[in-house]
N, CA, C, O and CB atoms as a CASP TS submission, in Angstrom:
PFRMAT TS
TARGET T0000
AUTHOR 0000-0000-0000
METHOD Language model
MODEL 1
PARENT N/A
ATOM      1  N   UNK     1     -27.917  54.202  44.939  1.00  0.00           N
ATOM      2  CA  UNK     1     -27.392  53.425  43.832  1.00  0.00           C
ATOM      3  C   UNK     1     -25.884  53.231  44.033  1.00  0.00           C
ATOM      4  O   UNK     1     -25.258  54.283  44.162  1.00  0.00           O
ATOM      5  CB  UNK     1     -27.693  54.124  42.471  1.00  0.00           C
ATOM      6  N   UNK     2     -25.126  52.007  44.088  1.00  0.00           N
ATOM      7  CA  UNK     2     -24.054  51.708  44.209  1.00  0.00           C
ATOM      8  C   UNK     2     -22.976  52.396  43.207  1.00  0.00           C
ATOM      9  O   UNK     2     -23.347  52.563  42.045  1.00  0.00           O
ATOM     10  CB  UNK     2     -24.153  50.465  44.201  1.00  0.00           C
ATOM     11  N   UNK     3     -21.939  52.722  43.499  1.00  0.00           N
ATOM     12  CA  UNK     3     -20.871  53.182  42.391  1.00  0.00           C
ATOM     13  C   UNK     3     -20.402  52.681  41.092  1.00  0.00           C
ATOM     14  O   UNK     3     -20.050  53.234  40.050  1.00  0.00           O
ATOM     15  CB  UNK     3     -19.847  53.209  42.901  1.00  0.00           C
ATOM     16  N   UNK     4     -20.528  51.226  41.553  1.00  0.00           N
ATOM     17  CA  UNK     4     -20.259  50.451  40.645  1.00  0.00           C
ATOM     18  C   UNK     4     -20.920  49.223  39.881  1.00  0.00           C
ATOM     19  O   UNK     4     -20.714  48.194  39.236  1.00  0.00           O
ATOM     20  CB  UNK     4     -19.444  50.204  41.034  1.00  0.00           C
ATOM     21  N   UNK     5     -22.082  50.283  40.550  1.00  0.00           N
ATOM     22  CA  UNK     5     -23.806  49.597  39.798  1.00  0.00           C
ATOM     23  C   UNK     5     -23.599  49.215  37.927  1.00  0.00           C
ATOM     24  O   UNK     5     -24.349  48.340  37.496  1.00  0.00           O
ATOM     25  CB  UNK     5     -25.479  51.384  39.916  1.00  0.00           C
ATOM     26  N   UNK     6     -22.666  49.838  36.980  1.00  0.00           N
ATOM     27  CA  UNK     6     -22.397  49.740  35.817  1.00  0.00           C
ATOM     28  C   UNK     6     -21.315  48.949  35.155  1.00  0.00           C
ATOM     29  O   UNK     6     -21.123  48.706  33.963  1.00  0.00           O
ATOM     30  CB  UNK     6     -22.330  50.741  35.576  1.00  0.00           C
ATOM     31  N   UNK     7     -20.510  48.534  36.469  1.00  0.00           N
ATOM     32  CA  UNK     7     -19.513  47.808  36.408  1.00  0.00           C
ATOM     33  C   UNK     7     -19.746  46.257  36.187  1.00  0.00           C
ATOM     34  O   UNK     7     -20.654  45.611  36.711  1.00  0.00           O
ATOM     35  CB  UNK     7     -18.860  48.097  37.492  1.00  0.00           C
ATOM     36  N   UNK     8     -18.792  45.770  35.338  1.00  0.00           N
ATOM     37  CA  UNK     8     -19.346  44.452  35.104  1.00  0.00           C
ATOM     38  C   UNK     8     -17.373  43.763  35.611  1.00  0.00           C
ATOM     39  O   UNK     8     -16.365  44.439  35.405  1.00  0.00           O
ATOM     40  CB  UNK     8     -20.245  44.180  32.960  1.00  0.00           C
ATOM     41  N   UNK     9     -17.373  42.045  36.387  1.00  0.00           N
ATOM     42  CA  UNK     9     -16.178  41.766  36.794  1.00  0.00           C
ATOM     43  C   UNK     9     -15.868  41.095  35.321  1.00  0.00           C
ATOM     44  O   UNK     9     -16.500  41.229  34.273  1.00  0.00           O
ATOM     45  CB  UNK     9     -16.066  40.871  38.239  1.00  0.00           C
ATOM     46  N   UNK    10     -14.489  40.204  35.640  1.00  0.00           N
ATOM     47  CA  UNK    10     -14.273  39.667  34.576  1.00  0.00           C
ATOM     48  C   UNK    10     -15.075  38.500  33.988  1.00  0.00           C
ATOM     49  O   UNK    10     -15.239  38.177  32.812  1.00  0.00           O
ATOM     50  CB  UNK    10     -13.177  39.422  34.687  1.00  0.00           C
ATOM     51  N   UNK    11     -15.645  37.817  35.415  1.00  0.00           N
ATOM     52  CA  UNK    11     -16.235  36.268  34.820  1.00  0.00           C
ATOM     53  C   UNK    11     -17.594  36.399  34.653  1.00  0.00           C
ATOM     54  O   UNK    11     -18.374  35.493  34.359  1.00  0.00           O
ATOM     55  CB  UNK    11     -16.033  34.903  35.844  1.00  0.00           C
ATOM     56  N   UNK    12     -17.920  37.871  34.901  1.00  0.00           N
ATOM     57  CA  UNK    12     -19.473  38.323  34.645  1.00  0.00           C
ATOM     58  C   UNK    12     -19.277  38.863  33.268  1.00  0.00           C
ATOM     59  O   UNK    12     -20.218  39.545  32.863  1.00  0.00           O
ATOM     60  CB  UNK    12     -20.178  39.564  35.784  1.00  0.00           C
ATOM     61  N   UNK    13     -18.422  38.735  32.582  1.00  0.00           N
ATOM     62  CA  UNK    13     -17.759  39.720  31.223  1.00  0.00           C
ATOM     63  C   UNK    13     -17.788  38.572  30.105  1.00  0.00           C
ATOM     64  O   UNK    13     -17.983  38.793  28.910  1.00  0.00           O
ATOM     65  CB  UNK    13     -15.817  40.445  31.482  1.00  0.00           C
ATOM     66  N   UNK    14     -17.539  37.161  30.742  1.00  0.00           N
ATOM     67  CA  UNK    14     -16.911  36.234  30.200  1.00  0.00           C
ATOM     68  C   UNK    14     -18.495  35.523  29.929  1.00  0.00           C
ATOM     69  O   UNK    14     -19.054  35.372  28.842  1.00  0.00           O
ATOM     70  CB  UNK    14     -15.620  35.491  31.154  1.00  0.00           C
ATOM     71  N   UNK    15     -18.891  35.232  31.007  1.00  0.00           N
ATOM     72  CA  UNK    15     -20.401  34.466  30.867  1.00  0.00           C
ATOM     73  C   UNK    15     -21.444  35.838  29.672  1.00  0.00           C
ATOM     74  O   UNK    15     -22.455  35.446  29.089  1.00  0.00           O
ATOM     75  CB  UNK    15     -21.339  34.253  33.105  1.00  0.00           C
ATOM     76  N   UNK    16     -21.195  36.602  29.595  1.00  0.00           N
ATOM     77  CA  UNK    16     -21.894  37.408  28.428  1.00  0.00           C
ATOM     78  C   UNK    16     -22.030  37.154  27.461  1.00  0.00           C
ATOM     79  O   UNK    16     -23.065  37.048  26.804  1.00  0.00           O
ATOM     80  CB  UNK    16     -21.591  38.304  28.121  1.00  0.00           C
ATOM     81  N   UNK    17     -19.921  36.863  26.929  1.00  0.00           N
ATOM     82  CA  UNK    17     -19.300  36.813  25.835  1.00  0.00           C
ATOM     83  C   UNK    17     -19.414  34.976  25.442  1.00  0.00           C
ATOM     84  O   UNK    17     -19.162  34.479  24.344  1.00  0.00           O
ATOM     85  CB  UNK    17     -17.726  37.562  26.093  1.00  0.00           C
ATOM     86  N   UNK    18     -19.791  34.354  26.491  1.00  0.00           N
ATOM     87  CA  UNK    18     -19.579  33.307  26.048  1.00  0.00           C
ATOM     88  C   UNK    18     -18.296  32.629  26.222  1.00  0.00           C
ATOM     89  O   UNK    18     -18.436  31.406  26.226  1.00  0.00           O
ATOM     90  CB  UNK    18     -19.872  33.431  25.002  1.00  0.00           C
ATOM     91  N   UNK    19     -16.895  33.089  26.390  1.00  0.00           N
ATOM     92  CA  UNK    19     -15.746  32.964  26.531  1.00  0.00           C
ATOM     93  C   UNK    19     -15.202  32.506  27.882  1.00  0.00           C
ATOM     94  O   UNK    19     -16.119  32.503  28.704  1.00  0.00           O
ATOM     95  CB  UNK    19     -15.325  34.001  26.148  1.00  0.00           C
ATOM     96  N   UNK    20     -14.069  32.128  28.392  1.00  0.00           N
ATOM     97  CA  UNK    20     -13.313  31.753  29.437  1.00  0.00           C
ATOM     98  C   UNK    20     -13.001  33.097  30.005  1.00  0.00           C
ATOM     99  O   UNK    20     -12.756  34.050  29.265  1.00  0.00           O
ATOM    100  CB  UNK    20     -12.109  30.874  29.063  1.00  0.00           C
ATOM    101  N   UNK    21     -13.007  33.193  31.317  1.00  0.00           N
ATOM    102  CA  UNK    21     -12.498  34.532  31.683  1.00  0.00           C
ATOM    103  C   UNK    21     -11.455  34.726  31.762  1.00  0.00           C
ATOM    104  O   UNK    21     -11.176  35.889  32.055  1.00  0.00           O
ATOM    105  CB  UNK    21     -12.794  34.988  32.605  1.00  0.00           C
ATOM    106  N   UNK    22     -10.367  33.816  31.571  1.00  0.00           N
ATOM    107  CA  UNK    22      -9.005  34.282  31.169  1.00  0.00           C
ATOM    108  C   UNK    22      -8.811  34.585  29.941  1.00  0.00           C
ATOM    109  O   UNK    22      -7.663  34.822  29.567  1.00  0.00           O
ATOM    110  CB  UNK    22      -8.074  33.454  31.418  1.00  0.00           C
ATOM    111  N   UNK    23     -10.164  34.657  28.821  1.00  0.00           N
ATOM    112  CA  UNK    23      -9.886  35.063  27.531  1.00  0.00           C
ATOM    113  C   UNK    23     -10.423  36.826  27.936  1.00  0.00           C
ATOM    114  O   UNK    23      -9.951  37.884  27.518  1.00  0.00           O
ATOM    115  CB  UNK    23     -10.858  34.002  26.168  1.00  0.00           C
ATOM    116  N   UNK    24     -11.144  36.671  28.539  1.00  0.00           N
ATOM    117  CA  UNK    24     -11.561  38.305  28.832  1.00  0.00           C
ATOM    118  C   UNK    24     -10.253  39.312  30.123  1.00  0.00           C
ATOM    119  O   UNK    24     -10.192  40.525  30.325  1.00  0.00           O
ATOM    120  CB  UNK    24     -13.562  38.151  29.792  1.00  0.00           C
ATOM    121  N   UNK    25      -9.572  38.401  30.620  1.00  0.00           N
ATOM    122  CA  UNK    25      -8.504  39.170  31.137  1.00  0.00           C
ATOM    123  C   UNK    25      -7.219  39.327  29.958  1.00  0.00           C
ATOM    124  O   UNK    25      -6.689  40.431  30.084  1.00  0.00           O
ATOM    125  CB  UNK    25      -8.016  38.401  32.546  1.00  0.00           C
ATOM    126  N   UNK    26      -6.808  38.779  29.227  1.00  0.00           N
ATOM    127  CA  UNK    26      -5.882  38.779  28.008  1.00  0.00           C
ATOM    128  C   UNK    26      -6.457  40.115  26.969  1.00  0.00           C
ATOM    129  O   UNK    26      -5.749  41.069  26.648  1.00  0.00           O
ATOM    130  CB  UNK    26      -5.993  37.087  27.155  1.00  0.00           C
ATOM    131  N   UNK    27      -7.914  39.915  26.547  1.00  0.00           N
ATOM    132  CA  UNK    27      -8.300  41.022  26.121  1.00  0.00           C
ATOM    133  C   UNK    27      -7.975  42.465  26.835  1.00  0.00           C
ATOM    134  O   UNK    27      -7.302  43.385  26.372  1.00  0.00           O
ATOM    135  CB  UNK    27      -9.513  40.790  26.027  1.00  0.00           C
ATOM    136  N   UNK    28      -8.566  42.401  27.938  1.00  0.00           N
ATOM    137  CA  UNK    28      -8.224  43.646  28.723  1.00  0.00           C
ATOM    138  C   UNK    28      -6.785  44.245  28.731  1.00  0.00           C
ATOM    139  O   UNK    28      -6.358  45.396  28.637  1.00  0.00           O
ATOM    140  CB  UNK    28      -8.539  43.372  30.090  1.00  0.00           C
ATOM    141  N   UNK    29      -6.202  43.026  28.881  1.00  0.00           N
ATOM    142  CA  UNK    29      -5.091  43.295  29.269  1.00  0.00           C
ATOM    143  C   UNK    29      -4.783  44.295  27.820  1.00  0.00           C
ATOM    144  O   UNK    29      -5.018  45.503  27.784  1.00  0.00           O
ATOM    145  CB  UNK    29      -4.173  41.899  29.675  1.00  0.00           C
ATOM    146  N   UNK    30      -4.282  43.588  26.813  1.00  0.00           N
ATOM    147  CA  UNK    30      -4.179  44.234  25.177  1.00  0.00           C
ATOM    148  C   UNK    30      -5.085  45.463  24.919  1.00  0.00           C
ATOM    149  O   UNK    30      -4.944  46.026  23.833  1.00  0.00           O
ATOM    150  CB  UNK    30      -4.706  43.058  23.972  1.00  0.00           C
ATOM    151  N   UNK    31      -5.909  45.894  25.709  1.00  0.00           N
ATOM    152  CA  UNK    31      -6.549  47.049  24.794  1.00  0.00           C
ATOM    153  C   UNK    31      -8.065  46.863  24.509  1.00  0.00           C
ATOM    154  O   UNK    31      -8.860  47.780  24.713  1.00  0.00           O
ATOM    155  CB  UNK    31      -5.802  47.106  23.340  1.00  0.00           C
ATOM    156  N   UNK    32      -8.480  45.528  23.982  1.00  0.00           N
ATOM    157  CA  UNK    32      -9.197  45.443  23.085  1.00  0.00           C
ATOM    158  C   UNK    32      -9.900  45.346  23.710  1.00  0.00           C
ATOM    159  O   UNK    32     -10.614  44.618  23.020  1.00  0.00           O
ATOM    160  CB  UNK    32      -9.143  44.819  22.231  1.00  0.00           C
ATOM    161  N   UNK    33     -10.723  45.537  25.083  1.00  0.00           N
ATOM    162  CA  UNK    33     -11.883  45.263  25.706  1.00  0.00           C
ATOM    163  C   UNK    33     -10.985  46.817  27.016  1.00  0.00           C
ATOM    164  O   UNK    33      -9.939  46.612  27.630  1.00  0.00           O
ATOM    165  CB  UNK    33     -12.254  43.055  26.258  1.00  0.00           C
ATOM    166  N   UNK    34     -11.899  48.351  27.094  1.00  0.00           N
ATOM    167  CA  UNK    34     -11.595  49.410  27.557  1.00  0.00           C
ATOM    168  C   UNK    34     -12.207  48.878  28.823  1.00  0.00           C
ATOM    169  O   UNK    34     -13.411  48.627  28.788  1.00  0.00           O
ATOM    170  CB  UNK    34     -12.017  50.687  26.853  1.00  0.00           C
ATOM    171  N   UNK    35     -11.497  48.659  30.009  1.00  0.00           N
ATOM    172  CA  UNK    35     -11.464  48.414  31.132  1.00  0.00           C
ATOM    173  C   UNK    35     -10.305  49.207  32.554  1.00  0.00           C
ATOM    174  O   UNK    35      -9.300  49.914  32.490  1.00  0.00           O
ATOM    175  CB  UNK    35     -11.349  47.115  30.820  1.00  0.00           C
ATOM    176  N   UNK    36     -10.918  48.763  33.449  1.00  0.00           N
ATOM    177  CA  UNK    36     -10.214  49.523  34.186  1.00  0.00           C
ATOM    178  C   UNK    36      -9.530  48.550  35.670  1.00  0.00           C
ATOM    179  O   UNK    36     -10.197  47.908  36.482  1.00  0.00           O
ATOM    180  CB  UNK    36     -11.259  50.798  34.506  1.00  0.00           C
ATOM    181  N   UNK    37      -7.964  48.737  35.638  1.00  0.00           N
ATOM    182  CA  UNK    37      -7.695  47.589  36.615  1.00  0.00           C
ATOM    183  C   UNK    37      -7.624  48.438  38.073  1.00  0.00           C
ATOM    184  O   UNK    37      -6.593  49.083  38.263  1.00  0.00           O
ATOM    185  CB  UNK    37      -6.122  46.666  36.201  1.00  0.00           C
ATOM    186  N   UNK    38      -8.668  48.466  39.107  1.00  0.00           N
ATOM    187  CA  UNK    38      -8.446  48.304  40.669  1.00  0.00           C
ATOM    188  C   UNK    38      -8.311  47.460  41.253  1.00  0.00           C
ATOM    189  O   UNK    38      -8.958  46.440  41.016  1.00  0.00           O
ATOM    190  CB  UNK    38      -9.107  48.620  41.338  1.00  0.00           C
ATOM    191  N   UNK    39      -7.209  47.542  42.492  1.00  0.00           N
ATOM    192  CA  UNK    39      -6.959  46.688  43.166  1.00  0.00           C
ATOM    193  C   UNK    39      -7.088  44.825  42.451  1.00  0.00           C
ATOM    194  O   UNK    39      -7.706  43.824  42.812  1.00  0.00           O
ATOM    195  CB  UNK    39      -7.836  47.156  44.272  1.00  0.00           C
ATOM    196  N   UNK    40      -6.145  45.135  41.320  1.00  0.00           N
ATOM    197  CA  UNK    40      -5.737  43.597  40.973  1.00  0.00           C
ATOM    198  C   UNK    40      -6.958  43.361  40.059  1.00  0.00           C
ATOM    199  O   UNK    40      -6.974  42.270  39.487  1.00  0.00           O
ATOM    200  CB  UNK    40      -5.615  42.386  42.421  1.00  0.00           C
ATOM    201  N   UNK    41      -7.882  44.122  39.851  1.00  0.00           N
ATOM    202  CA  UNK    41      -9.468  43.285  39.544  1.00  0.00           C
ATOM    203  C   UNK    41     -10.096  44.011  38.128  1.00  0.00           C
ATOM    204  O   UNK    41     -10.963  44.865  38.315  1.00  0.00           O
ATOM    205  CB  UNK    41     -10.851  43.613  41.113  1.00  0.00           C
ATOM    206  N   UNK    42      -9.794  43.783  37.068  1.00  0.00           N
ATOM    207  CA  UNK    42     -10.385  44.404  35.851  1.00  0.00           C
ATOM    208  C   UNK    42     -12.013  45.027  36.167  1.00  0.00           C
ATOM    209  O   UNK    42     -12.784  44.103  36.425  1.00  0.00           O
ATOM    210  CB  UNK    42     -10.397  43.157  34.615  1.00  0.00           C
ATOM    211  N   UNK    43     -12.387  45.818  36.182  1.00  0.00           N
ATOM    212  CA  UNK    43     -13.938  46.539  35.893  1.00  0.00           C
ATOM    213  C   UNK    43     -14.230  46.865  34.479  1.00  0.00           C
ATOM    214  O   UNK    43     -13.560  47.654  33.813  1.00  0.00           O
ATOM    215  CB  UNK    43     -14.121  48.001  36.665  1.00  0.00           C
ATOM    216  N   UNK    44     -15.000  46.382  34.165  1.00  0.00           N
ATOM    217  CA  UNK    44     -15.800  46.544  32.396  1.00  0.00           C
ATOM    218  C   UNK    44     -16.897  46.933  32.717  1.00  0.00           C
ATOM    219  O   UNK    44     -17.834  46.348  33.260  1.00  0.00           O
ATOM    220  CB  UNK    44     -16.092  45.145  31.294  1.00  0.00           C
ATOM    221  N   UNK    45     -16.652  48.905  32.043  1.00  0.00           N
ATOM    222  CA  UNK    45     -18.395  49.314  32.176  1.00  0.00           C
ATOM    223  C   UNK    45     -19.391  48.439  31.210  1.00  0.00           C
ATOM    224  O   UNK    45     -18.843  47.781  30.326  1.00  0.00           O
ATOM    225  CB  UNK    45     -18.683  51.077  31.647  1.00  0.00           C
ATOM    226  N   UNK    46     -20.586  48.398  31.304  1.00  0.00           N
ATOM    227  CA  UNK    46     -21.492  47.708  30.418  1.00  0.00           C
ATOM    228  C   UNK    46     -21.289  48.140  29.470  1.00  0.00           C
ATOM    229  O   UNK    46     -21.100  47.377  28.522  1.00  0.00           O
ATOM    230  CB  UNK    46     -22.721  47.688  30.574  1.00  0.00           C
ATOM    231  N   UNK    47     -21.239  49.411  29.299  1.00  0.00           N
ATOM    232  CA  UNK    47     -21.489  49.974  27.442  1.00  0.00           C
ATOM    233  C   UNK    47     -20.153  49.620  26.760  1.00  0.00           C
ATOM    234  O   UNK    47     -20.095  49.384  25.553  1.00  0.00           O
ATOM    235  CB  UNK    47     -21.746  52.029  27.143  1.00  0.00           C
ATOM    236  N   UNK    48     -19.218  49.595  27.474  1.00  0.00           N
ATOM    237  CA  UNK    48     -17.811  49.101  26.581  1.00  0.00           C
ATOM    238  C   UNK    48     -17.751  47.855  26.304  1.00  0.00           C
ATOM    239  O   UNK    48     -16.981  47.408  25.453  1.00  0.00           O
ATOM    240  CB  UNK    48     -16.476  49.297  27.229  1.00  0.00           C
ATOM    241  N   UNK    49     -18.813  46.920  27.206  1.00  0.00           N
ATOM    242  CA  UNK    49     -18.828  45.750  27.153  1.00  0.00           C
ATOM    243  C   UNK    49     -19.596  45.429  25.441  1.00  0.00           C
ATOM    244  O   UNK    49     -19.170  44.902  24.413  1.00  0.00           O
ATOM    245  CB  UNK    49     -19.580  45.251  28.570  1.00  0.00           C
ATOM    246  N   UNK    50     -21.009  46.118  25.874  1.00  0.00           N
ATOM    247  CA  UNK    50     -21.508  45.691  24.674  1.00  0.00           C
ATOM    248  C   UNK    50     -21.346  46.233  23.188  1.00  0.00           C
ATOM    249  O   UNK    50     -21.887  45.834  22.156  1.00  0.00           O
ATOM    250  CB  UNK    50     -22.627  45.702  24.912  1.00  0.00           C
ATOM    251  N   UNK    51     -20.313  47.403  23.422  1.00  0.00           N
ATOM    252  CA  UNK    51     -20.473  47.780  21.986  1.00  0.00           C
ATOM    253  C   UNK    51     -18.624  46.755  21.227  1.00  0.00           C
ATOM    254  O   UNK    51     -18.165  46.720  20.085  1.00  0.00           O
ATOM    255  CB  UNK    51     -20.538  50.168  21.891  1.00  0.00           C
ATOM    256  N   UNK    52     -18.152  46.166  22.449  1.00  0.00           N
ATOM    257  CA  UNK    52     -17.455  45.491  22.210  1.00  0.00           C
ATOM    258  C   UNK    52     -17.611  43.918  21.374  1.00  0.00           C
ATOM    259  O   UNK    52     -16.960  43.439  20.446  1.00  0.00           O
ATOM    260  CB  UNK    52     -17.084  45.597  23.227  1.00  0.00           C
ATOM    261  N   UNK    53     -18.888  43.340  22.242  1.00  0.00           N
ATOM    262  CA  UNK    53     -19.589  42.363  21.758  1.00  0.00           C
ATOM    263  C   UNK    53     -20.718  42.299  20.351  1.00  0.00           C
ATOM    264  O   UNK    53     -21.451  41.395  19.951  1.00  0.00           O
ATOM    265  CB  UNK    53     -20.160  42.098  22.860  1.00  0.00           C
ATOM    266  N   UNK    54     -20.487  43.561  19.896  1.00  0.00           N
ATOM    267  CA  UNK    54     -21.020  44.124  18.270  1.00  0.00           C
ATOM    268  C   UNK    54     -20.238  43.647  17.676  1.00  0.00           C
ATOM    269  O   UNK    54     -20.768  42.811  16.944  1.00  0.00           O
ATOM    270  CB  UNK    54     -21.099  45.629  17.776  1.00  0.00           C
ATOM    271  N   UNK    55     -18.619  43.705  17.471  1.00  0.00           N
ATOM    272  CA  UNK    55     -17.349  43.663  17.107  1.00  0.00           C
ATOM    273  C   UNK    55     -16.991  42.135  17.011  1.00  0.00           C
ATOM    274  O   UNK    55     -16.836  41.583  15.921  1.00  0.00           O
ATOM    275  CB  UNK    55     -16.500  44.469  18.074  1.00  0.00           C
ATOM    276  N   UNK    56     -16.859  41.425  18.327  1.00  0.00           N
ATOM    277  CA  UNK    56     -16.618  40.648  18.756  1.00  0.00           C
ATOM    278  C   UNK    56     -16.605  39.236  17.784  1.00  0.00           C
ATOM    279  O   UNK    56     -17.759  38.840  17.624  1.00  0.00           O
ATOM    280  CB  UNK    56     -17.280  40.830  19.718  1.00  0.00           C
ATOM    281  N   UNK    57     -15.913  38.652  17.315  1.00  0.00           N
ATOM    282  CA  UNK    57     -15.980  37.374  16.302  1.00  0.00           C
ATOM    283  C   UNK    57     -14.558  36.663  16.009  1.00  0.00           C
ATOM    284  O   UNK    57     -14.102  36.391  14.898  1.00  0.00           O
ATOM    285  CB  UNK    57     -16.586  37.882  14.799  1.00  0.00           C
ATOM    286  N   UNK    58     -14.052  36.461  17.089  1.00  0.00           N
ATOM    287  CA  UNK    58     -12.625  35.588  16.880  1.00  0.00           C
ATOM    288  C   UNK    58     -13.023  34.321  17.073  1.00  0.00           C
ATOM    289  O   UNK    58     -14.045  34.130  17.733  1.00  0.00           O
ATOM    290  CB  UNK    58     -11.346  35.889  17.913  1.00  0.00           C
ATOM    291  N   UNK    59     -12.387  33.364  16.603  1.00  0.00           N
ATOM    292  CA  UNK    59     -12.678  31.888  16.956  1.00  0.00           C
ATOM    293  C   UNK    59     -12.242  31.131  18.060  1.00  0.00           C
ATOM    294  O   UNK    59     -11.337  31.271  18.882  1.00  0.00           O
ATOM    295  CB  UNK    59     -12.286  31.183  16.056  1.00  0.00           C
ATOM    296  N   UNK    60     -13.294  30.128  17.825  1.00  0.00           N
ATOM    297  CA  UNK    60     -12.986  29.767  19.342  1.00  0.00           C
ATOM    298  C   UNK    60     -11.684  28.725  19.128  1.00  0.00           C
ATOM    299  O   UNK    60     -11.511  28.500  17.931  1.00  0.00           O
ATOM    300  CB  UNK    60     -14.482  28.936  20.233  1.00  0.00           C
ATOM    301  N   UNK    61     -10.898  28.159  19.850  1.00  0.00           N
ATOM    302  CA  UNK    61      -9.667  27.771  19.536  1.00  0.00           C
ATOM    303  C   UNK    61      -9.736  26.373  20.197  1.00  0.00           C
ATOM    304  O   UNK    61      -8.920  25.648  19.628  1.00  0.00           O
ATOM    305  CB  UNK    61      -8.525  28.768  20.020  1.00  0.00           C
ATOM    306  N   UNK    62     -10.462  25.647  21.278  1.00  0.00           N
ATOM    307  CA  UNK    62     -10.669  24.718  21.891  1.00  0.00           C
ATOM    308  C   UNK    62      -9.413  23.629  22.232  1.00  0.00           C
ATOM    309  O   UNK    62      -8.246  23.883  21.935  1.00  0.00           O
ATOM    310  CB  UNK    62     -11.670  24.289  21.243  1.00  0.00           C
ATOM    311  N   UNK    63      -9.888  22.220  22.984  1.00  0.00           N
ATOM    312  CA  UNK    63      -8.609  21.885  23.218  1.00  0.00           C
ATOM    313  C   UNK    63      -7.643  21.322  21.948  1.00  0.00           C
ATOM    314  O   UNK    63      -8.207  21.030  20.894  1.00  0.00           O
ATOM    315  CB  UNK    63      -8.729  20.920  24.267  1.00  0.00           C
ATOM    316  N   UNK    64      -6.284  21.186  22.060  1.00  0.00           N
ATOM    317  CA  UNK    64      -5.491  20.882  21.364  1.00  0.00           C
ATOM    318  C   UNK    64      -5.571  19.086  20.657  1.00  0.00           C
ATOM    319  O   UNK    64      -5.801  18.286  21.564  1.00  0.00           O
ATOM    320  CB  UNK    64      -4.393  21.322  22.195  1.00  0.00           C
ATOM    321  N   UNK    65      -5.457  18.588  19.616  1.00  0.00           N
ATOM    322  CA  UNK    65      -5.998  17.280  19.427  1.00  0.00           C
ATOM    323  C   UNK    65      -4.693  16.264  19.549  1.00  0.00           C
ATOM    324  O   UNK    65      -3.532  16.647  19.409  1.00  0.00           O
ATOM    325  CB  UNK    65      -6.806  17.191  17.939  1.00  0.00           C
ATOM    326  N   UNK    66      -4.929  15.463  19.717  1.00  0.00           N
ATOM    327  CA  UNK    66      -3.634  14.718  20.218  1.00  0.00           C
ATOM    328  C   UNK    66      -2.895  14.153  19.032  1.00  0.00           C
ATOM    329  O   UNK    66      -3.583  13.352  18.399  1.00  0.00           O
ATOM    330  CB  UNK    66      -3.978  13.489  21.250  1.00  0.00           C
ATOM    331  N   UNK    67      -1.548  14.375  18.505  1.00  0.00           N
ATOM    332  CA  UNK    67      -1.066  13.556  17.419  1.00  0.00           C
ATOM    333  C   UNK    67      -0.727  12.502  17.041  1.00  0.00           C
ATOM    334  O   UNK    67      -0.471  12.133  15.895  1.00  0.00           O
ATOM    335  CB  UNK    67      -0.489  13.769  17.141  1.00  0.00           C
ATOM    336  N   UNK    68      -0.706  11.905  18.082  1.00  0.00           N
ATOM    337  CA  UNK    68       0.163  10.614  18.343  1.00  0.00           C
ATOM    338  C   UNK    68      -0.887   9.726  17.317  1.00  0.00           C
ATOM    339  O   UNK    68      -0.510   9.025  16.378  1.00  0.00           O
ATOM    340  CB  UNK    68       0.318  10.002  20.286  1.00  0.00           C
ATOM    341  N   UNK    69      -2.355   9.950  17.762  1.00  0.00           N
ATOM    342  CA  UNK    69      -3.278   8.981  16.708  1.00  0.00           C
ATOM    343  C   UNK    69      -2.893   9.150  15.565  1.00  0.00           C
ATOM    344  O   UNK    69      -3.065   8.128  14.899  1.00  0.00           O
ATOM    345  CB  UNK    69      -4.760   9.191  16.601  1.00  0.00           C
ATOM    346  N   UNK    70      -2.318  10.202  14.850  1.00  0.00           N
ATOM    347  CA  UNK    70      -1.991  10.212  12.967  1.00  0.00           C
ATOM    348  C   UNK    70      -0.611   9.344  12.940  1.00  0.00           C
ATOM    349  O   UNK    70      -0.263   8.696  11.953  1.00  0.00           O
ATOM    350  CB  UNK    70      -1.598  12.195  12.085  1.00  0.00           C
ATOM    351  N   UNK    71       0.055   9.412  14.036  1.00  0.00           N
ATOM    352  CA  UNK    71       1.308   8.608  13.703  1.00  0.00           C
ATOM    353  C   UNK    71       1.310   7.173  13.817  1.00  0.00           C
ATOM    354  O   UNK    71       2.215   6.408  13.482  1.00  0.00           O
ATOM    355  CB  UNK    71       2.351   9.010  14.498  1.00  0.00           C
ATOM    356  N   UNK    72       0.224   6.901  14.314  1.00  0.00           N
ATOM    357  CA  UNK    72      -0.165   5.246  14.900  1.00  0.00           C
ATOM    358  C   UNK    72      -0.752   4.688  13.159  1.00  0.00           C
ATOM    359  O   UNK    72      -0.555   3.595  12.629  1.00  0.00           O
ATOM    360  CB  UNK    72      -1.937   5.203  16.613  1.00  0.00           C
ATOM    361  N   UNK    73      -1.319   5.599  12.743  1.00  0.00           N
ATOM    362  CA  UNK    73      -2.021   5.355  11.378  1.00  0.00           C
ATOM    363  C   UNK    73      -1.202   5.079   9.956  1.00  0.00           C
ATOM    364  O   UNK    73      -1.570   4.561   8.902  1.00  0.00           O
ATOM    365  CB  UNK    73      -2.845   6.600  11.142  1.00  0.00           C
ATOM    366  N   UNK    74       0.149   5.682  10.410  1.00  0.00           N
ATOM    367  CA  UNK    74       1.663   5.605   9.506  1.00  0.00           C
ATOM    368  C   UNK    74       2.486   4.538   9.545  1.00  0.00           C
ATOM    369  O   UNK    74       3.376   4.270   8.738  1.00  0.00           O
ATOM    370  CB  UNK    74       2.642   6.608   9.876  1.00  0.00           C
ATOM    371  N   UNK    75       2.026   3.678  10.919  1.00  0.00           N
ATOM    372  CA  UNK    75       2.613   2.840  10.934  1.00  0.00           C
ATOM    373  C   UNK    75       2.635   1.416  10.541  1.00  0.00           C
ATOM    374  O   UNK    75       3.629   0.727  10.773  1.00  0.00           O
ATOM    375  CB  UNK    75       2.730   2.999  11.631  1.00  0.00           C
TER
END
C-alpha cells in the first residue's frame, strides 16, 4: 500500500469540493482546510478533507459583471 494512498492533491481536493483549485490552495494556505505542504505541493488527508466539506458553504463569487452597461443606460 502506497504512503500516500490517503493523500488527496490540490486539484483532486478541488474537483470534490466543486471549487477552483486555487480556491483550495488559498484555503490551505489560511488554515481552514489542515493540510500539509511537501516539496511546493499541498497534501489533504481524506478525512480532513471530508469533515471539512460537512462545514463547507461559502459562496461562490463568479466572474465580475461589467459596468460600463449601467452607465450606457444613464445616458
Amino acid at each position: 500500500m502506497p504512503v500516500l494512498h490517503d493523500y488527496l492533491t490540490v486539484v483532486e481536493a478541488a474537483d470534490i469540493l466543486g471549487v477552483h483549485w486555487e480556491t483550495v490552495k488559498r484555503l490551505c494556505r489560511e488554515g481552514r482546510i489542515p493540510a500539509e505542504k511537501v516539496h511546493n505541493k499541498w497534501l489533504i488527508h481524506k478525512d480532513n478533507l471530508r469533515e471539512f466539506a460537512l462545514n463547507y458553504n461559502e459562496p461562490r463569487r463568479g466572474k465580475r459583471k461589467n459596468k460600463a452597461g449601467k452607465r450606457g443606460l444613464q445616458e
